[in-house]
C-alpha positions, 0 to 999 in steps of 0.5 A, spaced: 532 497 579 539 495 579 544 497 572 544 490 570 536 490 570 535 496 566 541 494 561 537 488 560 530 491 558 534 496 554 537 491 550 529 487 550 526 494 548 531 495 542 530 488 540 523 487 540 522 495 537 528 492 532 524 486 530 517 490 530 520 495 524 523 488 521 516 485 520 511 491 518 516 495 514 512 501 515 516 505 519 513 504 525 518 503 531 524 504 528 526 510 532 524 507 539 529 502 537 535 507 536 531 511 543 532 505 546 540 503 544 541 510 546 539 509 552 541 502 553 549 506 551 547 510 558 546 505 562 552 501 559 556 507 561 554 507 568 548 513 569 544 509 572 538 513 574 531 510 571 529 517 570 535 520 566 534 513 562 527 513 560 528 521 558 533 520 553 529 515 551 524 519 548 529 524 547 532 521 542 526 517 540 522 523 538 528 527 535 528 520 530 521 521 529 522 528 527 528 528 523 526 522 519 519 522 518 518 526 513 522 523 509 521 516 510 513 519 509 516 521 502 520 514 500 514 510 502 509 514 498 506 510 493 506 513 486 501 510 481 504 511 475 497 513 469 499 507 462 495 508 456 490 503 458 487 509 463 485 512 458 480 508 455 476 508 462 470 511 461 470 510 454 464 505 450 466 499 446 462 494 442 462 487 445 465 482 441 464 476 444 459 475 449 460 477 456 459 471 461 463 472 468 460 465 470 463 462 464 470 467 464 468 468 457 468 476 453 471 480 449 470 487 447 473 492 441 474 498 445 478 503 440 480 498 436 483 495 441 481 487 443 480 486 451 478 480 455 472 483 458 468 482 465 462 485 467 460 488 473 455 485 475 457 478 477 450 475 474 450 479 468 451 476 461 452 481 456 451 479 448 454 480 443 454 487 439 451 491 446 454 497 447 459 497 454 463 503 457 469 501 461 468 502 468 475 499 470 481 494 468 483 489 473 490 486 470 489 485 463 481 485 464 477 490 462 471 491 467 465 494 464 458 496 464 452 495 458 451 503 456 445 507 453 450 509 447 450 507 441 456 510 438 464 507 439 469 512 440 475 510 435 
């Protein structure tokens, strides 16, 4: 291949590797788009052997990858932050208005604290004054589930 061609596909890889990383932002081709410039500089600067090109590729492709990928795992990490709310999960409640996920209606006192409710089951109306354990909260909903108990935790 002519140094011209191999320019060319140097230059077509670190685009698409470049726009790749733009569209997952998942750090996934990043450092085949600084192996492949840094190939493409190669080829820019007269070595034109495909062999040569192509190891340096991966050279610098892997060095990338290696230098940068624990702390670009480290940045992207996801760190769930508890609230309060957490802590009533697991917790029994009384409902206070009955409970109709088909009506969107229900409302639970769970620690003296008001929550709209839903149940857990799609199908499931919970009257009123049914002892519930909170299961989940989905937004601002609390997700519950009719319990055995009878007794609310304060």
């Amino acid at each position: 291949m002519t140094q011209q061609t191999m320019l060319m596909i140097w230059i077509a890889l670190a685009v698409i590797f470049a726009i790749a990383e733009a569209i997952s932002v998942q750090l996934v081709s990043v450092w085949f788009a600084l192996g492949a410039l840094a190939a493409m500089f190669l080829s820019l600067f007269g070595v034109d052997n495909p062999g040569i090109q192509i190891a340096v590729f991966l050279g610098v492709s892997i060095a990338a990858l290696v230098a940068t990928r624990p702390l670009a795992k480290k940045l992207m990490q996801k760190r769930v932050q508890p609230t309060n709310a957490d802590r009533s999960i697991g917790q029994t409640g009384r409902v206070t208005k009955e409970i109709n996920n088909a009506l969107g209606q229900g409302e639970v006192n769970l620690k003296g604290v008001i929550w709209t409710a839903r149940s857990c089951d799609e199908d499931l109306v919970i009257p009123e004054n049914t002892f519930v354990t909170a299961l989940r909260i989905e937004g601002v909903k609390l997700i519950v589930a009719p319990t055995e108990s009878k007794e609310e935790i304060k």
